[in-house]
C-alpha positions as CSV (number, residue, x, y, z in Angstrom):
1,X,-5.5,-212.6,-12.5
2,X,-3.9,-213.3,-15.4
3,X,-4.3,-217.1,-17.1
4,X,-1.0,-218.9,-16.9
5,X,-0.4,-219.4,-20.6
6,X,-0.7,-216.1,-21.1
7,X,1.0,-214.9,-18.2
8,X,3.8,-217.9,-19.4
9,X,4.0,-216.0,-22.9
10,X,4.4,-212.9,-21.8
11,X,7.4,-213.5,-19.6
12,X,9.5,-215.8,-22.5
13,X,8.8,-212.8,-25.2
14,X,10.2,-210.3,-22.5
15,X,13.3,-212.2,-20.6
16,X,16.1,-214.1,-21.5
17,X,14.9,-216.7,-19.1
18,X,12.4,-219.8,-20.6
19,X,9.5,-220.1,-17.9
20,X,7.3,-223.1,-17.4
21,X,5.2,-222.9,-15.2
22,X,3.3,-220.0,-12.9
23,X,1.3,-220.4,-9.8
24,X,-0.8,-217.5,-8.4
25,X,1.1,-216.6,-4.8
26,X,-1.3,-213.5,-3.3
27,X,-3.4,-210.2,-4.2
28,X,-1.9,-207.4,-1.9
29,X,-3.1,-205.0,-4.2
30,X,-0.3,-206.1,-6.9
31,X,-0.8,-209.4,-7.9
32,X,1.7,-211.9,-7.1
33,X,3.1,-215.4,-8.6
34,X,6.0,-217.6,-8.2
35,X,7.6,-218.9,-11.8
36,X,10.3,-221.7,-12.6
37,X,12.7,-221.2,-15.2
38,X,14.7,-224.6,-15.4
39,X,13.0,-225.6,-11.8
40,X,14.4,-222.4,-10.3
41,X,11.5,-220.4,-8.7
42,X,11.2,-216.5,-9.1
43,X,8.7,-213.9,-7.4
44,X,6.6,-212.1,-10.1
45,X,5.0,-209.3,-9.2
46,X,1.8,-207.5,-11.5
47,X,1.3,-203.9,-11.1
48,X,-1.9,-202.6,-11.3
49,X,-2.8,-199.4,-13.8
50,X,-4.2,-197.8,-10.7
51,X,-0.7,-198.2,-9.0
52,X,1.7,-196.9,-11.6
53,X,1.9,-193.3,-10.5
54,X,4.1,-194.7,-8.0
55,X,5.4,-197.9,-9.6
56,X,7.9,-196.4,-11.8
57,X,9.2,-194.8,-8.8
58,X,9.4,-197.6,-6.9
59,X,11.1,-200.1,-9.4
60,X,13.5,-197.3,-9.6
61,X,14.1,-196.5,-6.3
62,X,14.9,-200.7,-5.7
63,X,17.2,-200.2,-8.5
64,X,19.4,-197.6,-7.4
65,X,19.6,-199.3,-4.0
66,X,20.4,-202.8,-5.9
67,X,23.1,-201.2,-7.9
68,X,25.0,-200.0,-4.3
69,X,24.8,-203.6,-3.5
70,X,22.0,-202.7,-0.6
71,X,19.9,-204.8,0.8
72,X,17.0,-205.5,-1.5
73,X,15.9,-209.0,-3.7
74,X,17.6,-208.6,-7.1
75,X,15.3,-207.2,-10.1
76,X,15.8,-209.8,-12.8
77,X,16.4,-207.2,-16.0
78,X,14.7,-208.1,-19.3
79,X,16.1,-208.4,-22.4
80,X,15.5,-204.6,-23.0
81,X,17.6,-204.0,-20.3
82,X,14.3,-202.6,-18.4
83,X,13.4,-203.7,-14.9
84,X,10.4,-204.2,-16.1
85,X,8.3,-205.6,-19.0
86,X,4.9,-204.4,-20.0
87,X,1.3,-205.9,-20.9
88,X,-1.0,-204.2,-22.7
89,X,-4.8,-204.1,-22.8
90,X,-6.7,-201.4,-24.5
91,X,-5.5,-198.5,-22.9
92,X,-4.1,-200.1,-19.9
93,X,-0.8,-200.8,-19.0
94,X,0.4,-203.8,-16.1
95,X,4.1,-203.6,-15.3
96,X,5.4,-207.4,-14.5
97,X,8.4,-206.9,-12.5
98,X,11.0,-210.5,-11.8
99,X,12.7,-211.0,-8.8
100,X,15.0,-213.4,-7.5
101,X,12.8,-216.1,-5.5
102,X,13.8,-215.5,-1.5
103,X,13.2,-218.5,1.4
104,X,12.5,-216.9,4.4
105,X,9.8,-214.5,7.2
106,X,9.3,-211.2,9.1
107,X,11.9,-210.9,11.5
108,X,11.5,-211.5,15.2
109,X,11.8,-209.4,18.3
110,X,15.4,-210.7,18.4
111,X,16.2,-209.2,15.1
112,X,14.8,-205.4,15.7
113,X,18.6,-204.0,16.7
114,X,19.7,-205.6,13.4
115,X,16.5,-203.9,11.6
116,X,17.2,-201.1,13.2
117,X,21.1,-201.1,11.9
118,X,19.5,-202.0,8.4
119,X,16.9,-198.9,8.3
120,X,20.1,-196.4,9.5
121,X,21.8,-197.9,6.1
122,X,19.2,-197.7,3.8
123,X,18.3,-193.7,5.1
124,X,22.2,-193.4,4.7
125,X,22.1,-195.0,1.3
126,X,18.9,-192.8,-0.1
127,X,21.0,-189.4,0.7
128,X,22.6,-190.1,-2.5
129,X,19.6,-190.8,-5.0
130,X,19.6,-188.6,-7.5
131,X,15.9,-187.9,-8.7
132,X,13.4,-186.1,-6.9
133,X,11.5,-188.0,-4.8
134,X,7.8,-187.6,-4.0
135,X,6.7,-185.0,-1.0
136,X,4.6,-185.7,1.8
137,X,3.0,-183.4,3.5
138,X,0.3,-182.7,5.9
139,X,-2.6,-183.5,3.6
140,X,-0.7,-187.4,3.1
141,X,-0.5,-188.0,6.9
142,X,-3.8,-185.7,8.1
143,X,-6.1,-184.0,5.5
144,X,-7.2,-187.0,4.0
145,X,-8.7,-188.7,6.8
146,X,-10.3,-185.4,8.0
147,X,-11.7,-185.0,4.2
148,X,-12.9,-188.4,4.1
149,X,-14.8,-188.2,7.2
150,X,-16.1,-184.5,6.3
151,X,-17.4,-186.0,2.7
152,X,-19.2,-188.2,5.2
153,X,-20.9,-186.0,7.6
154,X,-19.5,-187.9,10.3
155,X,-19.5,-186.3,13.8
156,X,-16.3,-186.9,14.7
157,X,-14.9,-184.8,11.8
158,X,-13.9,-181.3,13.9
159,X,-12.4,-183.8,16.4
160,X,-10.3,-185.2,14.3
161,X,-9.5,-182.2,12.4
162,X,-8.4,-180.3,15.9
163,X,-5.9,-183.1,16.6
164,X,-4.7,-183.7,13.4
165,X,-3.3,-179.7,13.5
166,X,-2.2,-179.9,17.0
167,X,-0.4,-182.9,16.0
168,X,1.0,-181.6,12.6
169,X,2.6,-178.3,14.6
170,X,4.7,-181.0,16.4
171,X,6.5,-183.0,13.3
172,X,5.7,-180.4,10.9
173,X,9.7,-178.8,11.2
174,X,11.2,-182.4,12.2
175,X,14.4,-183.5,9.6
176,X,13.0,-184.3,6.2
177,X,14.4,-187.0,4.0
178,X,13.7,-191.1,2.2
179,X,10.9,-192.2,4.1
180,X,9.7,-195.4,2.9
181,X,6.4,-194.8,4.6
182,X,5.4,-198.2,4.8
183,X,7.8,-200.2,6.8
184,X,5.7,-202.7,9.1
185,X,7.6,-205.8,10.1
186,X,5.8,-207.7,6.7
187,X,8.0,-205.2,4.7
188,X,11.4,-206.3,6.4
189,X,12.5,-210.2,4.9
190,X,14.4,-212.2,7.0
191,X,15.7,-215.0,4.6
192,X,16.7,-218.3,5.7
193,X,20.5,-217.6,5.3
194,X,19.8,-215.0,8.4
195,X,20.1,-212.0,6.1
196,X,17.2,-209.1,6.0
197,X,16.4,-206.9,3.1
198,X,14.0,-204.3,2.8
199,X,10.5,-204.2,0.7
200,X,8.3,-202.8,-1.5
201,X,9.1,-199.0,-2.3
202,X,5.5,-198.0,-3.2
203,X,4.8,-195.1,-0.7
204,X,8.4,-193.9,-0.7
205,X,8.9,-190.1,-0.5
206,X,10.3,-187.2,0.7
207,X,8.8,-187.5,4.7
208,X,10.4,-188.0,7.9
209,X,12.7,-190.7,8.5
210,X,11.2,-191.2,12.2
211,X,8.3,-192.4,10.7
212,X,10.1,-195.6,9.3
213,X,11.1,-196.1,13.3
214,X,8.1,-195.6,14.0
215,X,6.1,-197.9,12.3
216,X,8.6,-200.8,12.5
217,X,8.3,-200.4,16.3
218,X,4.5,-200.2,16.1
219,X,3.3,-203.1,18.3
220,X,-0.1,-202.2,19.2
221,X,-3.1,-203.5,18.2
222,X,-4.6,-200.9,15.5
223,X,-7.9,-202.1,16.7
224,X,-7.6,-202.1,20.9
225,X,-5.5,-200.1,22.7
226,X,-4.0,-201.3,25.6
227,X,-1.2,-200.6,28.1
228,X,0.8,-204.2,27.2
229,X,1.1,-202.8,23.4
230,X,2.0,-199.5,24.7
231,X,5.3,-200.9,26.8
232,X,5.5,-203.4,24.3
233,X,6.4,-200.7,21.4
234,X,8.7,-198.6,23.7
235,X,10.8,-201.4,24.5
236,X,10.3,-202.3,20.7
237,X,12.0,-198.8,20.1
238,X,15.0,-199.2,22.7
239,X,16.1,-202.0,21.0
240,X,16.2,-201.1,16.8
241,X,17.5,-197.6,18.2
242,X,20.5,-199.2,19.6
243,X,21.2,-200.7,15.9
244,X,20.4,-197.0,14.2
245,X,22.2,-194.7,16.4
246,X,25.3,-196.6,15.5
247,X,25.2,-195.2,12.0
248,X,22.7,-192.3,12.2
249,X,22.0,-189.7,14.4
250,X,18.5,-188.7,16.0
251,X,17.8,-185.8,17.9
252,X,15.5,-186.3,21.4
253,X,13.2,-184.1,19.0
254,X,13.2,-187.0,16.9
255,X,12.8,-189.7,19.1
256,X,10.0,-188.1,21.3
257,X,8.5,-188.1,17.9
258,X,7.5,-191.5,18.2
259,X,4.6,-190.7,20.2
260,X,3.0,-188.3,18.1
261,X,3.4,-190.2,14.9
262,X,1.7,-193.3,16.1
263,X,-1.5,-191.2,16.2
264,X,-0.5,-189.8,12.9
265,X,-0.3,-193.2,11.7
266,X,-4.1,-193.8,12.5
267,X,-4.9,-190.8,10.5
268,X,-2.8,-191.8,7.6
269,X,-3.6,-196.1,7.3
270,X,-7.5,-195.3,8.0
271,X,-7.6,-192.6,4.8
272,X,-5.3,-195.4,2.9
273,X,-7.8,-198.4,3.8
274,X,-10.7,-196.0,2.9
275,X,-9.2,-195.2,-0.4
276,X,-8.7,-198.7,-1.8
277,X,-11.9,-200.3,-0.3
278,X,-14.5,-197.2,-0.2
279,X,-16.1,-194.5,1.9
280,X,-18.7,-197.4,3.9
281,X,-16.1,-199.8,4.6
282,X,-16.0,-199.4,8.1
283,X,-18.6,-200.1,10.8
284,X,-20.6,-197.0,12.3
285,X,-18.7,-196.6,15.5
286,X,-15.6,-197.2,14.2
287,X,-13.9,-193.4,14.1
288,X,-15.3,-193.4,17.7
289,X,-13.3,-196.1,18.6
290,X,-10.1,-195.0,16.7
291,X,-10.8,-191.7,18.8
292,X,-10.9,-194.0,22.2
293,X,-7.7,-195.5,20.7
294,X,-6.2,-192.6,20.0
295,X,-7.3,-190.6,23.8
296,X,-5.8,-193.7,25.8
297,X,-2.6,-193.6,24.2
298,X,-1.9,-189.8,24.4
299,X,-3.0,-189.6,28.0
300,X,-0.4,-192.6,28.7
301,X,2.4,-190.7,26.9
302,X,1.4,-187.9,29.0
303,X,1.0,-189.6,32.2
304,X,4.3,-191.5,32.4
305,X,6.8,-190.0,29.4
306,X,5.7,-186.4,30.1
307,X,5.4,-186.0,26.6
308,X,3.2,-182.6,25.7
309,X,0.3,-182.9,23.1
């Protein structure tokens, strides 16, 4: 954390703005504050030096899609004209990025066809961005998890490894374009006026859009699988795909899809979580479980979808 006089000095050197007072809002990996500049509040968020490989891209990416008016919290420019300001420590770097202070929660089940009309707009709206964007590839969404647990010895390693290729050979030659990679409900806002705007570009890239589908319409538990969740997600699906189809097409391809990358997803969150909080932070049994997990829901794609692992 940074001490609020500091943090206070900082932000009146770099903006136009006179701030008086900060209050420490959350650690999700970035740190975050709220500020008040003449009593209105603003969301400050702290990059991390460990996170700027994809913070530039990020803060630019929000800032092409706030300059076609999409649907994103406004970037409060500094008087550099930047997005951003800097602090500087040593050799270190924090980017302090200002937003435009936001009332409101994660959307509700009665919201997911409006989501899902959102998410068509905003893969619409990233066909026209005009830098190269990051590529993800099989060693983002498999390899790592199967490295990980190789680095470990662990015994479940050529398991994983066996259906991480079978399950690569069918997404591998699925439609590529912006995938945000990240969007679980906490990354859709649903402010207080009734309007939703998208989140935190961090894990952007060049992917598949049907991941984004996918793991807005996740509703299992990550933990316990169980047949409730499974229905629970398909109907979550039915639903946002009647508010993307109406500006986007998907092929059956695609949408089948969605079984195959909410395994994927276990591969891909587990090597994240490993990476930010270490090799031993999981329990003993816990990539047998994931492999239970992962076993019930194929066989009940299989069983009642007919869908071909």
């Amino acid at each position: 954390m940074i001490e609020t006089r500091e943090l206070l000095e900082i932000l009146n050197r770099g903006y136009e703005k006179t701030f008086t007072d900060a209050t420490f809002n959350r650690d999700g990996g970035s740190l975050s504050y709220i500020v008040l500049s003449n009593e209105e509040r603003y969301f400050l968020r702290v990059i991390r030096p460990e996170l700027l490989d994809t913070a530039y891209q990020s803060i630019d990416i929000h800032t092409f899609l706030q300059g076609c008016n999409f649907a994103v919290p406004t970037i409060v420019f500094a008087k550099d004209g930047q997005p951003f300001i800097t602090k500087k420590t040593e050799d270190k770097i924090n980017l302090l990025v200002l937003y435009d202070y936001i009332e409101g929660e994660e959307p509700s089940g009665a919201d997911v066809e409006n989501v899902g009309e959102l998410i068509a707009k905003l893969h619409n709206a990233m066909e026209s961005y005009p830098k190269k964007l990051t590529d993800r590839e099989k060693h983002f969404f498999i390899d790592r998890y199967v490295d990980i647990l190789r680095s470990k010895n662990d015994h479940t390693a050529n398991e994983y490894e066996r259906l991480g290729n079978m399950l690569w050979e069918k997404v591998k030659n699925l439609p590529k374009g912006f995938c945000h990679c990240d969007l679980y409900s906490g990354n859709i806002m649903k402010s207080d006026t009734g309007k939703l705007y998208v989140l935190d570009f961090d894990t952007s890239c060049n992917g598949f859009p049907m991941y984004d589908i996918t793991l807005f319409c996740n509703k299992t538990d990550y933990f316990a699988y169980s047949d409730e969740k499974f229905y629970e997600s398909e109907l979550s699906l039915q639903r946002f795909l009647k508010g993307y189809l109406k500006y986007r097409n998907l092929s059956e391809e695609e949408i089948q899809a969605f079984y195959y990358f909410q395994v994927i997803y276990h591969f891909q969150l587990q090597a994240t979580i490993v990476e930010i909080y270490g090799i031993d932070c999981n329990p003993d049994d816990f990539e047998d479980k994931q492999l239970d997990w992962i076993v019930s829901w194929m066989k009940k794609a299989e069983w009642e979808r007919g869908i071909v692992f």
